[in-house]
C-alpha positions in Angstrom: 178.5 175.6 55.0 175.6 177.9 55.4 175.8 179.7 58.9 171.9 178.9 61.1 171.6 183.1 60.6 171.8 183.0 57.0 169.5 180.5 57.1 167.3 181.5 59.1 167.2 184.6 57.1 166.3 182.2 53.7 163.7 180.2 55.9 162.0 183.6 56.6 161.8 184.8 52.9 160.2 181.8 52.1 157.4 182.0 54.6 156.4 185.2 52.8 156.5 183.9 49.6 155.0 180.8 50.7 151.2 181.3 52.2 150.8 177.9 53.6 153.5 178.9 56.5 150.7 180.1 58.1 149.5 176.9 59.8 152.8 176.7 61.8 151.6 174.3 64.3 151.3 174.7 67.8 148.9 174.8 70.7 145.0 173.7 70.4 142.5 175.8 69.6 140.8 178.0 72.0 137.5 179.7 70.9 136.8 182.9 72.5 133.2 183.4 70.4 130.6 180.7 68.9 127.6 182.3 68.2 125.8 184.4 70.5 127.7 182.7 73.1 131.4 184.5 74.1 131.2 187.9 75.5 132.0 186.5 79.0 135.4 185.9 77.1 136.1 189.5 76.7 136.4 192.7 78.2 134.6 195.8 76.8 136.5 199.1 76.2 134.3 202.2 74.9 130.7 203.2 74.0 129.9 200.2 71.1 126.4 198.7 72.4 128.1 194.6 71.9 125.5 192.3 72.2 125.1 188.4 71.3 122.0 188.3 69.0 120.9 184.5 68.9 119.4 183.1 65.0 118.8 179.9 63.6 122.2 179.4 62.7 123.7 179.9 65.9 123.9 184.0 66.7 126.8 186.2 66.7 128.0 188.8 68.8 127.4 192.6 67.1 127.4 196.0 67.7 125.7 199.2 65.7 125.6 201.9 68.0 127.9 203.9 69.7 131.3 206.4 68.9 133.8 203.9 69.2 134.1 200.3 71.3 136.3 197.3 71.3 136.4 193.8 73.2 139.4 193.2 74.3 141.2 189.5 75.6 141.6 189.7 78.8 145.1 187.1 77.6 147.8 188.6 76.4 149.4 186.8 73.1 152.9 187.0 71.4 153.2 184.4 68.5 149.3 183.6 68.0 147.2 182.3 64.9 143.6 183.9 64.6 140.7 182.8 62.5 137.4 184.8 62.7 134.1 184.8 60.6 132.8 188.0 60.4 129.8 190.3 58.7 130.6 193.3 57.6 128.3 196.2 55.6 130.2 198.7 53.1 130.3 201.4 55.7 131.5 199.3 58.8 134.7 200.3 60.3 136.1 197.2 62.1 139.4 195.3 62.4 141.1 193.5 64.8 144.1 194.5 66.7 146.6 192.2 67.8 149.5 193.0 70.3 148.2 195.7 71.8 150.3 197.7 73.5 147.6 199.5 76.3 144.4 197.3 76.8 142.7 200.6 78.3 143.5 202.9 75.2 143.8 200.6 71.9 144.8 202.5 68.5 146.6 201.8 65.3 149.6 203.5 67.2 150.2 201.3 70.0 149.4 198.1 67.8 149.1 195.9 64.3 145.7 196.6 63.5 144.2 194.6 60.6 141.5 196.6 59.2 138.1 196.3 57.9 136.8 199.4 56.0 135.9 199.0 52.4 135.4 202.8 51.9 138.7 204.3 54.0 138.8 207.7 52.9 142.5 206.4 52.4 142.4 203.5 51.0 146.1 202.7 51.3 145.4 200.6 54.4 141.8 199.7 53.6 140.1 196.1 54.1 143.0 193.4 54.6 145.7 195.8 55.3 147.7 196.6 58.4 147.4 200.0 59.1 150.5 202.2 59.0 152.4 199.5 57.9 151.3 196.7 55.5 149.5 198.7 52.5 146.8 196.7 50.1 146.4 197.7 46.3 144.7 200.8 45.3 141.8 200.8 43.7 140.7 199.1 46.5 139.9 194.7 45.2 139.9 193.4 48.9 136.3 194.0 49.8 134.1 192.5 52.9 130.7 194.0 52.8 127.2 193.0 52.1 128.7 189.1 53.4 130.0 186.8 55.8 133.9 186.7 55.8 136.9 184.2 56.9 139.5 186.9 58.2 143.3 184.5 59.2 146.3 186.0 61.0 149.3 184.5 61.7 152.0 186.6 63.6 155.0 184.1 64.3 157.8 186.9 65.6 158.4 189.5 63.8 156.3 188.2 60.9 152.8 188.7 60.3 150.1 187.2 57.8 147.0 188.4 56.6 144.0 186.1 54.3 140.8 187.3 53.7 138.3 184.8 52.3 141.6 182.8 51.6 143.7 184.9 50.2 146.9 186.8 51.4 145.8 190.9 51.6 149.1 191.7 53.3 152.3 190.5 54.9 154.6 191.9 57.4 157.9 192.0 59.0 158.5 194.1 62.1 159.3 194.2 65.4 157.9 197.2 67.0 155.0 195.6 68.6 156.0 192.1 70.4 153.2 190.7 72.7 149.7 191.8 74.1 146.1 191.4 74.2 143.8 191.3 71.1 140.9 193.8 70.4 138.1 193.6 68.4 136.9 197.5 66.6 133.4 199.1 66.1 134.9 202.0 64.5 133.0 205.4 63.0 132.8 205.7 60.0 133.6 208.5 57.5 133.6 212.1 59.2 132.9 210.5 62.3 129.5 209.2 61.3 128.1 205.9 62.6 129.2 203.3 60.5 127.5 200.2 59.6 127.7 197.3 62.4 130.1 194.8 62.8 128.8 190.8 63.8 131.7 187.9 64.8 130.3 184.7 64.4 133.6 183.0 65.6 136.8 183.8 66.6 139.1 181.6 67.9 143.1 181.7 68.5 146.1 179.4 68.8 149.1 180.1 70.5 152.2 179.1 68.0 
């Protein structure tokens, strides 16, 4: 008779071999930005000028100027899913960090930060990876810039899921980092340059 550790252990390798485990179920959605609408929803954490710009289509929020910024959720989350549509130039440094660790000092040391930067100097942990821990292929083939992007995380325990445009960049299981509040990056870019902006469209989560 399999033991419910043994198979819990089997269940778990098949989530990461299986990419649909990342609609888990769980709580409805809550959207935290739609448009230009949604920085009420957020707390801001730097010098990044964030800003909802209104279009036909709706708006997003953005930011292009500045030495480093984030919007942080005011909510802290454990087991959350995340989708986001985002637009990103070849020189943006962006990402979002989930379970962060110090909402007034947010790094890739105190978090899981799922990166966006096409052009990392190291491209180990470039677009679609998690940074310090989940690496993507080198030469770089997950690319965002010059287009609008779907960007899905799922982090159920001590698993965590990455898709961009649909497909799975990187996959992780540890346990260092277990609950806190999520942050959205305007990062510099290379040799501390300004990099190219970064514009959510939508983000929204769902507790698992």
């Amino acid at each position: 008779m399999t033991s419910r550790r043994t198979f819990a252990a089997l269940a778990a390798t098949a989530c990461l071999a299986l990419s649909g485990c990342a609609h888990l179920g769980g709580s409805a959605w809550t959207t935290l930005i739609d448009g230009d609408q949604g920085l009420q929803n957020w707390r801001t954490l730097g010098d990044a000028n964030w800003r909802g710009v209104p279009d036909a289509n709706g708006g997003s929020v953005m930011a292009n100027q500045g030495k480093s910024g984030f919007l942080v959720s005011p909510v802290s989350y454990k087991d959350v899913e995340i989708y986001a549509e985002f637009y990103a130039y070849t020189d943006t440094n962006s990402g979002i960090f989930i379970r962060a660790q110090d909402p007034q000092k947010i790094t890739a040391d105190n978090a899981y930060e799922i990166n966006i930067w096409d052009i990392r100097p190291d491209p180990t942990y470039a677009t679609g990876a998690i940074v310090g821990f989940a690496n993507v292929p080198v030469p770089t083939v997950h690319t965002a810039g010059g287009r609008w992007n779907t960007l899905e995380i799922t982090a159920k325990g001590n698993w965590i899921m990455v898709k961009l445009n649909g497909v799975v960049t990187s996959q992780l299981i540890n346990n260092q980092f277990a609950q806190g509040p999520i942050a959205l990056q305007f990062g510099p870019g290379v040799k501390g340059v300004t990099g190219g902006a970064i514009q959510w469209r939508k983000v929204k989560v769902r507790p698992l």
